[in-house]
N, C-alpha and C positions, 0 to 999 in steps of 0.2 A: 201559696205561690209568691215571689220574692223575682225580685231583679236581680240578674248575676249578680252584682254588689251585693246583694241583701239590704240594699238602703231602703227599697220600699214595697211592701206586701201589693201583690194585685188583684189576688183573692185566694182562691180556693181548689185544690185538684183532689177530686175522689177517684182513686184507680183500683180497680179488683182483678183477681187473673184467677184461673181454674186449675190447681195444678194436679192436673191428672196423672202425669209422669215423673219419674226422677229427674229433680233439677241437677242435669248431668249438661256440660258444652254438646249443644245442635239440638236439647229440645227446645219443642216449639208449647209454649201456654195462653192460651186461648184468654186476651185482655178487653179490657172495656174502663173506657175514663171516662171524666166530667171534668171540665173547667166551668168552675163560676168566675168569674172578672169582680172587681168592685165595680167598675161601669156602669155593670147590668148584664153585659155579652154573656151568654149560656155556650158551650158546645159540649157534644157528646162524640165521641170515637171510638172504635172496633176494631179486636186488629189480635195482633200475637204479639208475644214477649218471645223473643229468641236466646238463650241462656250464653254465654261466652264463655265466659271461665268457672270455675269452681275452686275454692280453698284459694285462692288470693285475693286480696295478702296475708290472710288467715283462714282456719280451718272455717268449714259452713258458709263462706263469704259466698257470695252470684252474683255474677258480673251478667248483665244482661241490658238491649236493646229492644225497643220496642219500633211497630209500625203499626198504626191505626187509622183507619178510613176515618175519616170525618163525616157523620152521619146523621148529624143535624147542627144548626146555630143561630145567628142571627139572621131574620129577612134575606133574603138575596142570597142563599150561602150557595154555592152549587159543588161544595164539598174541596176535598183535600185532604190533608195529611196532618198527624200528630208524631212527630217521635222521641225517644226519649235513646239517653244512657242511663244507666242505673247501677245501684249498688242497693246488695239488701243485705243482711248482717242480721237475721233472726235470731242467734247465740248475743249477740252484742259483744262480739271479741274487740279485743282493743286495736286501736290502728284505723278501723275502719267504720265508717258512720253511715245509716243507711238515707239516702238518696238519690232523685232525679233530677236530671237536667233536660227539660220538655222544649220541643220546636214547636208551632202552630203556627202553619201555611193555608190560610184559607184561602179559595178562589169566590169570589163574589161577581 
């Protein structure tokens, strides 16, 4: 994990998703992350991946959004939300590079 700039790492995101269905635009796959911080701060979230687009801006590309409960973290958390945009590129076509841009709103 990185600052929009990319100036500085802040640790670590594990995210897995179940894909049980064709990633076709309105399915829903069934997600789970990890943030480590360098801090120390842990969270875990749950949730779905919602698929957007397909084949832009190249063929195989998935455009997709995620929303995940916050379902554990540091002391005091009393939960919240994770979301992300994404782009995943499993061919590695050119044009387009696979990544997330994550939110984390915790309520403490």
């Amino acid at each position: 994990m990185f600052e929009l700039d990319g100036s500085r790492s802040l640790g670590i995101a594990q995210v897995c998703g179940r894909e049980s269905v064709a990633l076709e635009p309105g399915a829903e796959v069934p997600f789970y992350a990890e943030f480590h911080f360098d801090t120390g701060d842990r969270y875990r979230a749950d949730g779905a991946a919602h698929v957007l687009t397909t084949g832009v801006p190249a063929p195989s590309v998935v455009i997709a959004a995620c929303a995940l409960r916050l379902v554990d973290g540091p002391d005091g958390l009393l939960g919240s939300v994770a979301t992300s945009a994404s782009l995943f590129n499993p061919t590695d076509q050119p044009g387009a590079k696979t990544g997330s841009i994550w939110t984390l709103v915790a309520c403490f």
